[in-house]
N, C-alpha and C positions, 0 to 999 in steps of 0.2 A: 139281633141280626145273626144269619148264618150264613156261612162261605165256604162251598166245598167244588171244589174242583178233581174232575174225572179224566185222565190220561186218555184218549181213544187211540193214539199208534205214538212213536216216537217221538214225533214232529208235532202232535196236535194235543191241544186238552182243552174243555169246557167247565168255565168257570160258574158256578150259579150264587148267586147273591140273594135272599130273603131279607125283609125289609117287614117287621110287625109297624103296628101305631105305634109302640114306646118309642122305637127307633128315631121316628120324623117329628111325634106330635110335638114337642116344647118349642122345636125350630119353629114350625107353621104357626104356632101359637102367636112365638117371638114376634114374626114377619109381621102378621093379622092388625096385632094388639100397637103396634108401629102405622099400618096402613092406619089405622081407627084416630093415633092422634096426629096425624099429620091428615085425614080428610076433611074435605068441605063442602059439606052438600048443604042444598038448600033444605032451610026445616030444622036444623039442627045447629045446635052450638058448635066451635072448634073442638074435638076429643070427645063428645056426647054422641055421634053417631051410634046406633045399636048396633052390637058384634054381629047380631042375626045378618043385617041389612051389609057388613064388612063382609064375612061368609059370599053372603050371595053373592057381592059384586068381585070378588077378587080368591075366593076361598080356593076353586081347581087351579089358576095357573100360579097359586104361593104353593099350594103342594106339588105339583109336576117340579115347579123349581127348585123347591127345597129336595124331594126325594134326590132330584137326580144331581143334585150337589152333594148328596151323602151318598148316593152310588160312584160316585167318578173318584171321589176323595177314598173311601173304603174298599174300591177295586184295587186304585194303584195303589196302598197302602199294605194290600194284599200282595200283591206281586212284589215288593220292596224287602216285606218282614219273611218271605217266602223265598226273596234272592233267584227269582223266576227269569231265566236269559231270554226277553220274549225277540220276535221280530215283527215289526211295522206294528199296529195298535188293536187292543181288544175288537172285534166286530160283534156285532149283536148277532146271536147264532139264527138260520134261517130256516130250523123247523121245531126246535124246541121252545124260543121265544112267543108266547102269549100274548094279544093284545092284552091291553092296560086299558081299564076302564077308571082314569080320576073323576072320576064323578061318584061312584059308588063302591069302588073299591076300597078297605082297609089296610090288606096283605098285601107284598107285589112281590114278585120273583123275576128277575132278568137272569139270562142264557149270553153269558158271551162267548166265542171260540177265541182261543190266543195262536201262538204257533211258536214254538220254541226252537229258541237257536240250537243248533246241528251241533254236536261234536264230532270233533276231527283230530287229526294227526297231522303235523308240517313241521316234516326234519329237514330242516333246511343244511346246508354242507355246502364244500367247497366242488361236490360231484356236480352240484347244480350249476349251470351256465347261463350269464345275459351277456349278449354283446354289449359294449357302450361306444356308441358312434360319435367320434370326433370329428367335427366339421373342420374341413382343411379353410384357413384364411387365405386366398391367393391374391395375387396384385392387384388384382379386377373389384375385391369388395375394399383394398385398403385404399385405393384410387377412389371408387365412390366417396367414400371415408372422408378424403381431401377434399374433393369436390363438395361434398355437403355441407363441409365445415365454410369451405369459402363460399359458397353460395348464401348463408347463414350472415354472415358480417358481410356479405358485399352492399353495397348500393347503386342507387340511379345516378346516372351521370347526364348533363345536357348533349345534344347531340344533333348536328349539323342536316342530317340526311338519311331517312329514313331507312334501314336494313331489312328486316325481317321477323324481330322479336322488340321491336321498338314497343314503348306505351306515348301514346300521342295524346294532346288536350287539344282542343279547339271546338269548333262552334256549329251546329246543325240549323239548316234551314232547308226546307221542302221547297220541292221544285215539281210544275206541273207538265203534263205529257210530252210540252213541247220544251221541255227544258230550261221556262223559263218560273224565277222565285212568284209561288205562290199568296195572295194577297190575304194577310191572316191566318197564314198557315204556320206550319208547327216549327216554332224555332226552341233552338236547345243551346244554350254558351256554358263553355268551358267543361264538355263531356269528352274523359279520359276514353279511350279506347286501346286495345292490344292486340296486334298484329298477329301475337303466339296464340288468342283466340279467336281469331277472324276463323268460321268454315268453309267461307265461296274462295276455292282459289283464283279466281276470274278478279274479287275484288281485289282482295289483296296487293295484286300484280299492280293496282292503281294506285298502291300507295307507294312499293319499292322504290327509292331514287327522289321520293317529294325532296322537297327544302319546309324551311317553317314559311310559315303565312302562305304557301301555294293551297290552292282551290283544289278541293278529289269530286269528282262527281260519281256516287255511288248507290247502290239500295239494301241500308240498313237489313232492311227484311231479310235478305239472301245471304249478307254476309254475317249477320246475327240473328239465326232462327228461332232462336227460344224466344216467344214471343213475352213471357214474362220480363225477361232480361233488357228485352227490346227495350215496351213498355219502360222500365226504369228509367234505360239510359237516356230516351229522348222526354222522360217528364210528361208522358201520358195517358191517359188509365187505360186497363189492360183491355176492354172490349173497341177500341180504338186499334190498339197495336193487331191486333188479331187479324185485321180487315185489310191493313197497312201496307202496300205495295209498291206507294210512289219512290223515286230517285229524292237522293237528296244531295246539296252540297256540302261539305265538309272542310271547311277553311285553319288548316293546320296552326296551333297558335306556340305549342311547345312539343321539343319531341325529345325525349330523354330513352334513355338504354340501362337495363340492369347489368355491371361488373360484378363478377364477384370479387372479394378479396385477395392479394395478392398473399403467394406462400411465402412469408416473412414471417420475422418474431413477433409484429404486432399483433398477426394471427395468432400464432402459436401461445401468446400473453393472452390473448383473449379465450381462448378454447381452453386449455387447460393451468390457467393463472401466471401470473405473472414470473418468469425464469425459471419453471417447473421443465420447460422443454427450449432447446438452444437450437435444434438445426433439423432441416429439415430431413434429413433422417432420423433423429428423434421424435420428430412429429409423428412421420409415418408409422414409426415403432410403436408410438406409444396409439394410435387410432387403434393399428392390430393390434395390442393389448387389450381394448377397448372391446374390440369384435367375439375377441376371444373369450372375455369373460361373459359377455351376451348370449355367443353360442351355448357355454355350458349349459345356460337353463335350455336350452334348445332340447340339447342332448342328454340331460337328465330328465325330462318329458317323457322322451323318447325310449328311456329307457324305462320309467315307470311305469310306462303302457306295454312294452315286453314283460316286464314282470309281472302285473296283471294278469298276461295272459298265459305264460308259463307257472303262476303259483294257481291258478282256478283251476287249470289242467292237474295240477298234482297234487292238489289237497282233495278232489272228486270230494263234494260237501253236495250232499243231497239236502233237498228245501221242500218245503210244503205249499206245493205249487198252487194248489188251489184257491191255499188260502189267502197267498200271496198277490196271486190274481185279484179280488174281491177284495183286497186293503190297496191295490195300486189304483183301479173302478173308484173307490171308495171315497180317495184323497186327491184325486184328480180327473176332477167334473167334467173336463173336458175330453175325456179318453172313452172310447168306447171297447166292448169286452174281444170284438174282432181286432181293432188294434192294438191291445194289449196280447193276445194271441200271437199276434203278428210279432210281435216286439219282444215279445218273454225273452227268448236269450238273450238277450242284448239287458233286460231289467235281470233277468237272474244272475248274469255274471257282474253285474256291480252292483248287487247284494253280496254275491260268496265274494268278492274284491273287499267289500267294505268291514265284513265278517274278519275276512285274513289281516286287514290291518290292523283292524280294532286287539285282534290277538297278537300280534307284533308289537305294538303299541303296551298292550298290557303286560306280557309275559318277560319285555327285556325294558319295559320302566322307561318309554323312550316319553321324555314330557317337551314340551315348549313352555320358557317362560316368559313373562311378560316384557322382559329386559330386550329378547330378541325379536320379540311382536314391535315392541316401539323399532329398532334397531332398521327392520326389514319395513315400517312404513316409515322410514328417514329417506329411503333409499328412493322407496316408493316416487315421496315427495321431490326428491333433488333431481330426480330424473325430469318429471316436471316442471320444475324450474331450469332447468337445462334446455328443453324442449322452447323454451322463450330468450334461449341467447345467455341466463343467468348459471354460468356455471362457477360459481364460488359462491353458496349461500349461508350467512352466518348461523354456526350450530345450533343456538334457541329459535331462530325462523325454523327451522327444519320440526322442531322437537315439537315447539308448539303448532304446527303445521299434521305432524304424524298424530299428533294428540288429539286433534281435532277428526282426522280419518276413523280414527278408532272410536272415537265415540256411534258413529253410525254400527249399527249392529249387523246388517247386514257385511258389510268393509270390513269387519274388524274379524268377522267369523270366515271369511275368504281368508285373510291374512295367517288366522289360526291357522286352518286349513293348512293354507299353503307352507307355513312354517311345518307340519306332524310331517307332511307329505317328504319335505328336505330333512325330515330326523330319519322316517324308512328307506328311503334311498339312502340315507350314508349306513344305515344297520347292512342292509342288503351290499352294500360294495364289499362290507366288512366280512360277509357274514358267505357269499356263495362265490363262485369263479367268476371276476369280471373280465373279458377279454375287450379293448380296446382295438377298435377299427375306424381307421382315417374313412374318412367321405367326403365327395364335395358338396356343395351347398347344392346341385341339381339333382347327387342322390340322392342325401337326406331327402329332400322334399319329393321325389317321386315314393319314399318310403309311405308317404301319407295319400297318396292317390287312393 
């Protein structure tokens, strides 16, 4: 085998690979002399088959297979022992490359193009500037705060008379034009309904003020348009519901109302554990606590995408655009060469981003270990569990819970991710002028408009 690669400019080189018969034959051989005792043809014993007759039936695609498992193995083997910085993946070059005749050919030569990573310069200093936006906490999200919490522990209570966010049970029976109960027509008992999702305000008004067991005369249809939903609630199948216009009556059987929980310690015990917080000022305090640390990652986001955009700007990392082009084509079927056109800045600046990190990352030794992979999907998980009312979950549920996240390769390579991501942002605080600027939460988020 030979392997020689030709520089053509900075950014580009073309790798060529030769491949004699000594190279492949023993493998194809191997492969053959396998097919032969493992066939079953009629006429022949198990492992008697003639090698001529294995040839014929299977000879070109064990050599297409085998060559090009000693190509892909022997390329990247080559770039490895050559310490070659390439970007995106070898492409088969598109006027030097040769069909391949397996059928008759002995010799074969493949043409790939690589593209090699840019060298650059990034003296990073204290001359350099990123803002870092603090989201201001105000009364307004530590109220939501209180509110969600007790909205969260409250419950239904029975209730005399119907308001306006009541949930109601009771009984459907159809009624015909003249208003009066239809003979085999569609009855429905003990179907909940909720005032807070009724749409016809005309129905509604017929329920304000009921008592239990009073009679509503209304039409489903109007006040509940989704005809699937319909369908459900009165127990009928959906090309039924669809048609469905008559009134019906509605004979109220239960009406209950959602409280939320009151601002006491039983709350305050239940949101953040038992005598963790005493008064309602500590609650509040500690919600904003709560918000505050949430924001951060807001705000370090936020900051990550300024940095992006001020370190692409100041390292000017020139790329091999074309090539780059025809590996983006390449690797995603679904993109065509005008929408990559379209889209290039936007792919080459999170090329030269991922470039700049990768060199961040290598040059000042920033690693993520596994200690803090599990650590940060503990968090992951407890949030979740939080998310269901459980906010105290015992340490081994949690562990064996993030252990289980991390087995997914996909989850666990996000989580990497996301860990390198919080080692460059604390480099970068360290490392250029961070200026600190309050915001509220309507600026920040116009920032992203």
């Amino acid at each position: 085998m030979n392997i020689t690669r030709t520089n053509t400019d900075d950014l580009n080189a073309v790798i060529k690979l030769q491949l004699v018969k000594e190279d492949y034959a023993s493998q194809v051989d191997s492969v053959l002399k396998d097919h032969r005792r493992k066939a079953s043809i009629d006429g022949f014993r198990p492992g008697k088959v003639p090698m001529g007759l294995i040839k014929k039936m299977y000879g070109t695609p064990v050599l297409a297979d085998e060559v090009n498992k000693i190509l892909g193995r022997e390329l990247y083997k080559y770039i490895e022992e050559n310490k070659l910085d390439i970007l995106g993946e070898p492409l088969p070059n598109e006027t030097e490359q040769k069909d391949i005749d397996w059928e008759n050919d002995t010799d074969f030569e493949f043409v790939f193009d690589i593209a090699m990573a840019p060298e650059y310069a990034l003296n990073l200093s204290k001359r350099d500037k990123i803002n870092f936006y603090k989201i201001t906490v105000d009364e307004k999200m530590i109220q939501n705060g209180v509110d969600m919490h007790a909205r969260r522990f409250g419950s239904n209570e029975e209730a005399e008379v119907v308001e306006d966010k009541e949930i109601l049970k009771g009984n459907f029976a159809q009624l015909d034009a003249e208003g009066n109960l239809v003979e085999d027509g569609i009855v429905s008992e003990d179907v909940a309904i909720s005032l807070e999702y009724m749409k016809d305000e005309e129905s509604k008004a017929k329920f304000v003020g009921a008592n239990k067991n009073q009679i509503i005369t209304f039409n489903p249809a109007k006040a509940f348009p989704n005809r699937t939903d319909l369908a459900s609630m009165l127990g009928i199948a959906p090309e039924m519901a669809e048609t469905l216009e008559s009134d019906f009556q509605y004979t109220i059987t239960n009406i209950s109302k959602f409280v939320p929980a009151g601002i006491n310690q039983e709350l305050f015990d239940k949101v953040f554990g038992e005598g963790k917080v005493a008064s309602e000022e500590e609650f509040r305090n500690q919600i904003k606590a709560d918000i505050e640390a949430q924001l951060v990652n807001d705000s370090d986001y936020k900051f990550l995408i300024d940095a992006k955009d001020k370190l692409v700007k100041k390292a000017k990392i020139e790329l091999p655009v074309e090539f780059l082009k025809r590996w983006i084509i390449a690797t995603n079927k679904d993109l065509t060469a005008e929408q990559v056109d379209t889209d290039f800045e936007n792919y080459s600046d999170d090329i030269r981003w991922q470039l700049i990190k990768d060199k961040l990352v290598k040059d000042n030794d920033l690693k993520v270990n596994e200690e803090e992979v599990v650590e940060f999907a503990k968090k992951q998980a407890l949030m979740q569990f939080q998310q269901y009312g459980m906010m105290e979950v015992p340490e081994e549920y949690l562990t064996n819970y993030a252990k289980q996240m991390l087995e997914h390769k996909d989850e666990a390579r996000k989580i990497w991710d996301r860990k390198l991501d919080d080692k460059v942002v604390e480099y970068l605080k360290e490392t250029i002028k961070v200026e600190d600027k309050e915001v509220s939460t309507e600026e920040f988020n116009k920032m992203f408009e």
